[in-house]
C-alpha positions as CSV (number, residue, x, y, z in Angstrom):
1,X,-38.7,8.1,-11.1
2,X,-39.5,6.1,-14.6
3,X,-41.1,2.8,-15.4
4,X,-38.9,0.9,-17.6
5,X,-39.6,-2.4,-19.3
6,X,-37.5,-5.2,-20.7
7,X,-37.6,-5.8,-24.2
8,X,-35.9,-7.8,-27.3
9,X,-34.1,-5.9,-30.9
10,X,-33.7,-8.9,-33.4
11,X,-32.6,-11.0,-30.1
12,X,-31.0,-8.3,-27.9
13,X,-31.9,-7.8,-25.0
14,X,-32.6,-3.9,-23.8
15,X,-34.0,-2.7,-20.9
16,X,-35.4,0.5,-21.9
17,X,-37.6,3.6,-20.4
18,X,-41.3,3.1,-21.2
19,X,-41.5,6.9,-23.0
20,X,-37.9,6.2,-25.2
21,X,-40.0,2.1,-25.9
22,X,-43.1,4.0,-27.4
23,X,-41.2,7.0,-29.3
24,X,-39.3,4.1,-31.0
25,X,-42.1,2.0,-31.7
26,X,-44.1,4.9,-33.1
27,X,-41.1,5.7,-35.3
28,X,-40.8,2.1,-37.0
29,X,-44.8,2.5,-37.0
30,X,-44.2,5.7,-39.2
31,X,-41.4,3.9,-41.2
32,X,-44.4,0.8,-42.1
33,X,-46.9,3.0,-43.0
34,X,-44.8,5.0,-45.8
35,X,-43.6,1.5,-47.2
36,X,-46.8,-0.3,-46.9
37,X,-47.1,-0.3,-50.4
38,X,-43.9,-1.8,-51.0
39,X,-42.8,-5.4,-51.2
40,X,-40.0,-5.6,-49.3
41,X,-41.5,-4.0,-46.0
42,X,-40.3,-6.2,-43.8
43,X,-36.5,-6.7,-44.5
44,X,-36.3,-3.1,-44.4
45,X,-38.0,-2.4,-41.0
46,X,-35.8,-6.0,-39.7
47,X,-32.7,-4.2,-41.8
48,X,-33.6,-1.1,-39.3
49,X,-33.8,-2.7,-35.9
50,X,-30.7,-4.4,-36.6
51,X,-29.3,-0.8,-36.9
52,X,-31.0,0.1,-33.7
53,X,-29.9,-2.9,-31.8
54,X,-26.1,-1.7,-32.8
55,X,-26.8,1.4,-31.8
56,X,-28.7,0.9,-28.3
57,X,-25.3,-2.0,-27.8
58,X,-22.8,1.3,-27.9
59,X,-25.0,3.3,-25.2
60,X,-24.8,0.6,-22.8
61,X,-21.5,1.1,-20.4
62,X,-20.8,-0.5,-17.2
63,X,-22.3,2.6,-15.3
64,X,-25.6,2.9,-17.7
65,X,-27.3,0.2,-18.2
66,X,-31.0,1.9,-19.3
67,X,-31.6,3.2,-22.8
68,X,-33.6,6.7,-21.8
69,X,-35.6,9.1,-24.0
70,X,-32.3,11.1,-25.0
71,X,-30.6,7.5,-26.2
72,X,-33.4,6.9,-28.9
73,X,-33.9,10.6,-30.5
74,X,-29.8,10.2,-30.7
75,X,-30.4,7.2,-32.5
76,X,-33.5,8.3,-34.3
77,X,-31.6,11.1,-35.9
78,X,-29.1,9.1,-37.1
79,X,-31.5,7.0,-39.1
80,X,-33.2,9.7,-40.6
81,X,-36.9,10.8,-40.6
82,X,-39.6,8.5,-41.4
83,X,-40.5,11.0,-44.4
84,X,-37.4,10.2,-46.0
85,X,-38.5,7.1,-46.7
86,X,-42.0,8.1,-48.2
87,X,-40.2,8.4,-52.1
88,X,-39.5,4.8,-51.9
89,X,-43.5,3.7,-50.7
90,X,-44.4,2.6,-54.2
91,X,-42.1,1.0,-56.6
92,X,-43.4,0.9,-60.5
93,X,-41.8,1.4,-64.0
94,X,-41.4,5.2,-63.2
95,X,-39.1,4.8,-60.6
96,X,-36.6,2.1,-62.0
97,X,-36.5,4.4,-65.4
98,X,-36.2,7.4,-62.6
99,X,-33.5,5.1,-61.0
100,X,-30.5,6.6,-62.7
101,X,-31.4,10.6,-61.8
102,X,-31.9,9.7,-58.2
103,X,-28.3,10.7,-57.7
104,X,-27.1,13.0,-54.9
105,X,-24.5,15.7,-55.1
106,X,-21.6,14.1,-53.3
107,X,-20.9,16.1,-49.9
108,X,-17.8,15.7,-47.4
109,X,-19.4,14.4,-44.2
110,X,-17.7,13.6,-41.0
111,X,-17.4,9.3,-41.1
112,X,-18.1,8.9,-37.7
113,X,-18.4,4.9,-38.1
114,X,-14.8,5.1,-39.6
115,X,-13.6,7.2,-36.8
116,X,-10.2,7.7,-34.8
117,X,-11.3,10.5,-33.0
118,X,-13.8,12.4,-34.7
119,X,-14.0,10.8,-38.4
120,X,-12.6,14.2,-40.3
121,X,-9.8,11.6,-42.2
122,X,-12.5,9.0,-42.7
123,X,-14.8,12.1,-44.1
124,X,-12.0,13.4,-46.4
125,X,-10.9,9.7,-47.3
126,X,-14.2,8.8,-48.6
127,X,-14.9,12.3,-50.4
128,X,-11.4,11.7,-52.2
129,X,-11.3,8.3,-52.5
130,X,-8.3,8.0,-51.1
131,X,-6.8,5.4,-48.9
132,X,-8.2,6.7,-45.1
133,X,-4.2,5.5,-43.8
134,X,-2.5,8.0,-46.5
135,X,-5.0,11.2,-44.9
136,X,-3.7,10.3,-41.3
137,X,-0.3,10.0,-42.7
138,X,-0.7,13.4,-44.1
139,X,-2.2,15.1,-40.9
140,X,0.8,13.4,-38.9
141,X,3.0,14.9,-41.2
142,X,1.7,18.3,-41.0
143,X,1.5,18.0,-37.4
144,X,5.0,17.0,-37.0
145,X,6.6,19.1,-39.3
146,X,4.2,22.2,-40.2
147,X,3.3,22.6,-36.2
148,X,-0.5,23.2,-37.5
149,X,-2.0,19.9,-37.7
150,X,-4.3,20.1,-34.6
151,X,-5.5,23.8,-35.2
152,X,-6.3,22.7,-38.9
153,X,-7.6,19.2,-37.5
154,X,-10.1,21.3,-34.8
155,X,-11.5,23.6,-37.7
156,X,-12.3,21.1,-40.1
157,X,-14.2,19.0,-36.8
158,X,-15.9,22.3,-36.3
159,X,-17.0,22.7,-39.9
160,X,-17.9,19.5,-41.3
161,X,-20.9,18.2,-40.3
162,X,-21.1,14.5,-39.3
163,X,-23.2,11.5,-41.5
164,X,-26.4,11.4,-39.3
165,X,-28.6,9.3,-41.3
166,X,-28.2,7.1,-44.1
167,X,-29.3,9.3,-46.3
168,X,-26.1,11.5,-44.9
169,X,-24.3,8.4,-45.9
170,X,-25.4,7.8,-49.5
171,X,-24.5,11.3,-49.9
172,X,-21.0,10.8,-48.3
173,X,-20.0,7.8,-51.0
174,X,-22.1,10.0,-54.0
175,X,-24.4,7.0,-54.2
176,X,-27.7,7.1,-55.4
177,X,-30.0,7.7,-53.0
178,X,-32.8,4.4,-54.0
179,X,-34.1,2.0,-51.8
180,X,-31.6,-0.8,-53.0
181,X,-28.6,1.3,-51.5
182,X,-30.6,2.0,-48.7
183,X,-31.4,-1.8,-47.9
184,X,-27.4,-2.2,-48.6
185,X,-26.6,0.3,-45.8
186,X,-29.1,-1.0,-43.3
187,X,-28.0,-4.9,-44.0
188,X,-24.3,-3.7,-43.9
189,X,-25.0,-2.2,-40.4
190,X,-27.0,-5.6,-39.3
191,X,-23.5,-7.8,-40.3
192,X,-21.5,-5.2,-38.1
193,X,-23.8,-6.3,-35.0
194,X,-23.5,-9.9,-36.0
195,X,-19.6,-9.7,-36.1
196,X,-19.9,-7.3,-32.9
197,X,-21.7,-10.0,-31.5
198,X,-19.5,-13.1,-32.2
199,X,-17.1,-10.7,-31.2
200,X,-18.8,-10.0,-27.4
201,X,-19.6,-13.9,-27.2
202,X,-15.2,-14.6,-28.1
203,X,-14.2,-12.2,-25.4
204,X,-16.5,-13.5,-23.0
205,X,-15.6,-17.2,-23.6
206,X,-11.7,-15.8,-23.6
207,X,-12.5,-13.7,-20.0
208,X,-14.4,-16.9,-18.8
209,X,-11.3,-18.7,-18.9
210,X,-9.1,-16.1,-17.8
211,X,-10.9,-16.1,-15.2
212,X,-11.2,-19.2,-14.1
213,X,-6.7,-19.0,-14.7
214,X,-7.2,-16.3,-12.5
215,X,-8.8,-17.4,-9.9
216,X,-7.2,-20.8,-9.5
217,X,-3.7,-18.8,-9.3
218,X,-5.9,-16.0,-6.7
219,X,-6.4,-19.1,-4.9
220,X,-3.0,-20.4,-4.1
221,X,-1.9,-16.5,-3.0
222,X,-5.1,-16.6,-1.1
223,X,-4.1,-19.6,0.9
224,X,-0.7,-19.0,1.6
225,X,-1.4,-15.3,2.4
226,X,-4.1,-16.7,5.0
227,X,-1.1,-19.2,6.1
228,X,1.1,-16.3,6.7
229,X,-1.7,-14.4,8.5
230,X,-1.9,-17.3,10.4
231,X,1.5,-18.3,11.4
232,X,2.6,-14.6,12.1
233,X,-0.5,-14.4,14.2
234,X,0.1,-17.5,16.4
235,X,3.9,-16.2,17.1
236,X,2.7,-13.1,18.3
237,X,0.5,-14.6,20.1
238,X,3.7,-16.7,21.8
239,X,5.9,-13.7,22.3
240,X,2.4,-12.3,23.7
241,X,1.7,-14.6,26.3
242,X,5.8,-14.6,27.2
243,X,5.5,-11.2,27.7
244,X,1.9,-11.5,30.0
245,X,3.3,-14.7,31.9
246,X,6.7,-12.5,32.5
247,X,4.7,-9.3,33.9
248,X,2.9,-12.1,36.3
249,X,6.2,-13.3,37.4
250,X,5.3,-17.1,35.8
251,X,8.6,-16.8,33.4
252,X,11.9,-15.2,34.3
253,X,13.5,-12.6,31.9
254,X,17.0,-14.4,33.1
255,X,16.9,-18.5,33.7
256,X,19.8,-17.7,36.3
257,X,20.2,-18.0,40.1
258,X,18.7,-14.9,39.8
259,X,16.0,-14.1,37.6
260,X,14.6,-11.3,37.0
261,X,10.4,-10.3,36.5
262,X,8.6,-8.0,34.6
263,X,6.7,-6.7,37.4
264,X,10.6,-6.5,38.6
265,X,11.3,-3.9,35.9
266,X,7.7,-2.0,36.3
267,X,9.2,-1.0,40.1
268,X,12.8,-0.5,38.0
269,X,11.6,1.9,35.1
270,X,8.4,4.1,36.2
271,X,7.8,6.7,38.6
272,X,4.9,5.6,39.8
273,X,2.0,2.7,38.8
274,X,0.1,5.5,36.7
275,X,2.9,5.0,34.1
276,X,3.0,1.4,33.7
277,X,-0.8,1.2,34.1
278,X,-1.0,3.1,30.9
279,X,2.2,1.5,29.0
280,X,1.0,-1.8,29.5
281,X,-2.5,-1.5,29.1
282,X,-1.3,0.3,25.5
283,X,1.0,-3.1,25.0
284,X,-1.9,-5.8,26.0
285,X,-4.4,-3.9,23.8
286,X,-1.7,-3.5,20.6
287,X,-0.5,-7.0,21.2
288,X,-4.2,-8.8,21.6
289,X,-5.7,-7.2,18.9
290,X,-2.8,-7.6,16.6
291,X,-3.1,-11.1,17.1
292,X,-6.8,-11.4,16.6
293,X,-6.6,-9.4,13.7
294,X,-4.0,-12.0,12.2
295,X,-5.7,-15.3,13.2
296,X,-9.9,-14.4,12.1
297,X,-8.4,-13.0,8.8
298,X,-6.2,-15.6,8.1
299,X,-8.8,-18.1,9.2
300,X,-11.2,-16.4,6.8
301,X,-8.9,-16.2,4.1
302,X,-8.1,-20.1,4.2
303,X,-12.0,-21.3,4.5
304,X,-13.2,-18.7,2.2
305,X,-15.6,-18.0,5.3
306,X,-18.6,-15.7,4.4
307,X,-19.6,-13.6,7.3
308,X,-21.9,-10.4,8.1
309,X,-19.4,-9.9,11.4
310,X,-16.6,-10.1,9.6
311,X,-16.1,-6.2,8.8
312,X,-17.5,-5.0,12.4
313,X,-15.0,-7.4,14.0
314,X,-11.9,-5.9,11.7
315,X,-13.1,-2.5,12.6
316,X,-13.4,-3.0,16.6
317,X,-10.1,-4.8,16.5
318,X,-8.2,-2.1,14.4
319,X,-9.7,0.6,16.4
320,X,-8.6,-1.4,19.6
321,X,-5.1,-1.2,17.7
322,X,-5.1,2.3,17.3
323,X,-5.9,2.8,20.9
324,X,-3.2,0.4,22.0
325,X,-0.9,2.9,19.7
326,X,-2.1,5.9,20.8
327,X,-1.9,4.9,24.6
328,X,2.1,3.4,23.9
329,X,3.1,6.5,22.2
330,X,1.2,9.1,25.0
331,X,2.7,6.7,27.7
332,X,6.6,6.9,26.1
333,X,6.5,10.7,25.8
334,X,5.5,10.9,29.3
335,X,8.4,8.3,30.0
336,X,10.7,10.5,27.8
337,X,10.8,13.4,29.8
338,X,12.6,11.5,32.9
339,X,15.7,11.2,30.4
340,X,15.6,14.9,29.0
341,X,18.5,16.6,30.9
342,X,22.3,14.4,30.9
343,X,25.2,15.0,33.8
344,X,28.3,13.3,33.7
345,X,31.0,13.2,36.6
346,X,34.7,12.4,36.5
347,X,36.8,12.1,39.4
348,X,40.7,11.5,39.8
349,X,40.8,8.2,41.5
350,X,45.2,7.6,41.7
351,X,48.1,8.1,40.0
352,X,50.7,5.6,39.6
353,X,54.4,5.5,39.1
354,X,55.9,2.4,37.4
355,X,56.8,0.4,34.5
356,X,53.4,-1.2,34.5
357,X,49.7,-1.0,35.8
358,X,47.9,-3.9,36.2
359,X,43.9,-3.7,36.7
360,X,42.0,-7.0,38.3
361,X,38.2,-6.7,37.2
362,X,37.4,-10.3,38.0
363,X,36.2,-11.9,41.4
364,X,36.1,-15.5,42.3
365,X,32.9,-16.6,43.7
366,X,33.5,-19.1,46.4
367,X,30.4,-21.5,48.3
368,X,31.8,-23.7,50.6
369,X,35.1,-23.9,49.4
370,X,34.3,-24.6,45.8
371,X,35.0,-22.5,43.7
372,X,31.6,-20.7,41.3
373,X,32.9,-21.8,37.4
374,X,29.0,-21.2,36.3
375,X,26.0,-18.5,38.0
376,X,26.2,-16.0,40.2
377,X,27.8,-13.3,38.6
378,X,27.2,-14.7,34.7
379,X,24.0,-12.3,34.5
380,X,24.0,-8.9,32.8
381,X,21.3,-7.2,36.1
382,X,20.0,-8.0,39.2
383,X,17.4,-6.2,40.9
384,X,16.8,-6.7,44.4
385,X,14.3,-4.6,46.7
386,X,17.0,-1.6,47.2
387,X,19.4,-1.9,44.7
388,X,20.1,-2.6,41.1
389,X,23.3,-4.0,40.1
390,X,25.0,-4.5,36.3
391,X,27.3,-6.9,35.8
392,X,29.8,-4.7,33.2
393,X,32.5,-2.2,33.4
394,X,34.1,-0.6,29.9
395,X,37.2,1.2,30.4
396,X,38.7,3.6,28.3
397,X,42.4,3.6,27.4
398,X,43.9,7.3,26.8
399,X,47.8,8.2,26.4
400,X,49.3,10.2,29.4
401,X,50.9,13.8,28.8
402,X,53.9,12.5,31.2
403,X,55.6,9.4,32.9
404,X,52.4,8.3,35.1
405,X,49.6,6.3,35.3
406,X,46.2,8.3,35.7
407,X,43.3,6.6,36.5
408,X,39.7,8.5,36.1
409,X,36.3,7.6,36.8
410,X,33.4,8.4,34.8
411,X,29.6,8.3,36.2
412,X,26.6,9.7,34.0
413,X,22.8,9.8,33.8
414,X,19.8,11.2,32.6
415,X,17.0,12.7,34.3
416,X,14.0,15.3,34.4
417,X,16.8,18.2,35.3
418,X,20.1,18.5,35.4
419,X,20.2,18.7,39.2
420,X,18.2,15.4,39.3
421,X,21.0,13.9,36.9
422,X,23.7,14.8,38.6
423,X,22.3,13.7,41.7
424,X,21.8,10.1,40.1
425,X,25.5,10.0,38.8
426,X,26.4,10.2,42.2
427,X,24.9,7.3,43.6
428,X,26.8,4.8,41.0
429,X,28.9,3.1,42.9
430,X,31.7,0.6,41.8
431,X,34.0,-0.5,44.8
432,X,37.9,-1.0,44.1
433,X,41.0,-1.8,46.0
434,X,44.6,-0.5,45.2
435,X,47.6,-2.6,46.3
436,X,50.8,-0.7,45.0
437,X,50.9,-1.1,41.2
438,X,47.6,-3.2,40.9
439,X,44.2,-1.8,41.0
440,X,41.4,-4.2,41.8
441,X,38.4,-3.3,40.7
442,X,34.3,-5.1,41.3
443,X,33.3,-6.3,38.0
444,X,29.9,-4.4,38.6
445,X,28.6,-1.1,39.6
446,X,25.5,-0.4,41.7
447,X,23.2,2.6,42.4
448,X,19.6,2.5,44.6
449,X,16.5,0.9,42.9
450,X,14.7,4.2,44.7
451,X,16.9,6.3,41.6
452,X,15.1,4.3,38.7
453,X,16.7,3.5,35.6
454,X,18.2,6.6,34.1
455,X,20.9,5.3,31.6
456,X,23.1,5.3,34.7
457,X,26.4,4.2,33.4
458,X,29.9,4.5,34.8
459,X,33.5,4.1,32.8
460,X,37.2,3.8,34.1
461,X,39.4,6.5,31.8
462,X,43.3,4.5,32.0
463,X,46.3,7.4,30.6
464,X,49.2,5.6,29.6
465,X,52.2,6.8,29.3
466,X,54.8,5.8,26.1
467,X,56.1,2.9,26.2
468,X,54.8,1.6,29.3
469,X,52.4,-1.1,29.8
470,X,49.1,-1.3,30.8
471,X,47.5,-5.2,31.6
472,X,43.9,-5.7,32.3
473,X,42.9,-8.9,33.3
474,X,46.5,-10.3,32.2
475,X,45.9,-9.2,29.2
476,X,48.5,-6.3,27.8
477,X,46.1,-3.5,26.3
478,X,47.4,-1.1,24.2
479,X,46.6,3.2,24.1
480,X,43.6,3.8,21.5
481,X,43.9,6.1,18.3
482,X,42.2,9.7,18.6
483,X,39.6,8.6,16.3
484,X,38.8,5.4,18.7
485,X,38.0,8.1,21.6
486,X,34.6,6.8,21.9
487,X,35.5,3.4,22.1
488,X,36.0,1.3,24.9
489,X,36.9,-2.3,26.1
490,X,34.0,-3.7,28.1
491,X,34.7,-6.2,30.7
492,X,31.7,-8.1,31.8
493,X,31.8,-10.3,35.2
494,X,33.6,-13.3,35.3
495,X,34.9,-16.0,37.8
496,X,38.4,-17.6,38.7
């Protein structure tokens, strides 16, 4: 653990460790006492800490915002010692006639203030006073077409030192090295803040009002999200309580005569109470935290609403989700398994001779000598306390091998075993009459509510023979293509 303490280079604002503050200030200490004899002091220590404002500005990153002891000897040695500033503490007659020899061999330094990626074509561009965009032209060049740019690129970052100080920088243009260049480098750096500065101020001003673009736009998706959340909320929560009134028996499933209840279909579908216990314990959870998740976030969403709950009510109602999930999905694979093993039965039920067969699936419904035109029979199920009725029969038209009418029935279900399937098939039953070429048939098939529901379905199989005719109904029904095998014509129950 450090201190650190807040302080101010030419107006920018640092906050700094307390060793890194007192190694800097003893270094612009150091810097004043090898130029007190000089005029110009002062510019040249305010010429310095304008350099080591824009310096401390490109440590500071999102993630770091404390300049440490390692950040100011970086910065430090890129200045240059305090001693190199000693030959300039007195200026006099001798040093503006020793002006002229105070030349420095010029050397190739990496430019590192110029730099792409690690100055080398800044460093060579200012050692040849060459255009810096004509030496990345070359190195592209070479790269592109010589297939060496990179190695040659990664040996020349190797070898070339980088311009540390500004004396390193003198060097790099072959300036003199006097205290006139120097100021010029130090002032130079203190306009590159300034302009980084305006700069910083520009792009904030720009992001403010991106922002506040942003944000008036994140609004209007923000309400009409929170809308959404809120109106696909509420209509689960309809189809929720349909579903809950329905199990109590308060709204049919069929607005019929008849009418059929949820808690109708519990005694229909499961073996015993354990299995709808869990199915529908899985539902209400699923369905009631579904809803609640909908509704608080689209209320929060609309009112912007604040709240310390908020995340420990999201997570209690999505783990109350998952739970609901996990208990629908262990309860169906339990369910499964009563529909693992298929059976299906066909029997010979008549042959006939004949030009034609005609099949009567319809029955008139009669109360008092009126005849039914609407109810009764208009529902698809009826469930009563031993058996279960549907109100469909599909028949399947074949061609015959001969000159006869032969007329099949078909009876399948599922179940636990094969035994246990067959056994179900057996109870379909779908009463019919035959009066010499007319075969009248219940436009429903039944089977005990004791069986369950098994996918217990039964199917009349009609083979034509050529040019003969088949009506149904009084309707004239014509032998199906091979590739229509699976197809059937369904007749569902109607009344005379």
């Amino acid at each position: 653990m450090k201190k650190t303490i807040s302080i101010h280079i030419k107006g920018f604002p640092f906050i700094m460790e307390e060793d890194a503050f007192n190694t800097l200030k003893k270094y612009l200490d150091s810097i004043e006492f090898y130029l007190k004899n000089n005029p110009d002091v002062k510019e040249i220590v305010s010429d310095i800490e304008f350099r080591i404002a824009e310096l401390c500005q490109a440590l500071i990153k999102d993630n770091k915002q404390v300049v440490d002891l390692n950040d100011v000897n970086s910065i430090l040695e890129t200045l240059g010692k305090p001693e190199d500033f000693s030959e300039f503490g007195e200026q006099n007659d001798s040093f503006d006639k020793a002006d002229e020899q105070v030349f420095s061999e010029k050397r190739l330094y990496r430019d590192m203030e110029e730099a792409k990626i690690a100055g080398v074509c800044a460093g060579i561009s200012n050692y040849f006073v060459i255009d810096v965009i004509i030496i990345r032209i070359i190195f592209f060049f070479i790269f592109l077409f010589g297939g060496f740019g990179i190695p040659l690129y990664l040996i020349l970052w190797i070898v070339i030192p980088k311009a540390n100080s500004k004396i390193d920088r003198l060097k790099m243009y072959g300036k003199p090295i006097t205290l006139d260049n120097l100021k010029e480098e130090f002032e130079s750096a203190a306009d590159r803040v300034k302009k980084q500065s305006e700069s910083f101020v520009n792009e904030i001003k720009k992001d403010v009002k991106f922002k506040k673009r942003f944000f008036s736009i994140g609004n209007v998706f923000r309400k009409l999200i929170s809308i959404f959340l809120i109106l696909f909320g509420l209509l689960f929560l309809a189809i929720f309580l349909i579903l809950f009134l329905g199990f109590m028996g308060i709204i049919p499933i069929q607005s019929n005569m008849d009418y059929i209840q949820l808690s109708d279909l519990n005694v229909f579908f499961f073996n015993n109470h354990f299995e709808s216990f869990w199915i529908f314990s899985g539902l209400f959870l699923f369905g009631f935290s579904l809803v609640l998740l909908f509704l608080t976030n689209g209320i929060y969403l609309f009112w912007n609403i604040k709240n310390s709950w908020k995340k420990a009510i999201n997570f209690l109602l999505s783990f109350l989700n998952i739970v609901g999930v996990v208990l629908c999905i262990y309860s169906a694979v339990q369910i499964s398994t009563n529909f693992t093993s298929y059976a299906k039965l066909e029997k010979k039920v008549n042959t006939f001779s004949g030009e034609k067969l005609e099949i009567i699936c319809k029955q008139k419904d009669t109360i008092s000598g009126y005849n039914v035109k609407r109810g009764g029979l208009d529902q698809m199920l009826k469930i009563d306390k031993q058996t279960a009725t549907f109100y469909y029969i599909p028949f399947k038209i074949k061609e015959s091998k001969d000159s006869l009418f032969h007329v099949f029935q078909e009876v399948s279900s599922n179940g636990k075993t094969f035994e246990e399937a067959k056994t179900k098939a057996l109870q379909i039953k779908n009463n019919f009459q035959i009066e010499q070429n007319t075969l009248k048939i219940k436009p429903y098939y039944t089977f005990p509510v004791e069986d369950k529901f098994r996918n217990q379905k039964l199917k009349w199989i009609i083979e034509v023979p050529k040019n003969k005719k088949l009506i149904i109904n009084q309707k004239i029904r014509e032998t199906q293509k091979e590739d229509e095998e699976e197809e059937c014509i369904e007749i569902y129950a109607e009344n005379n």
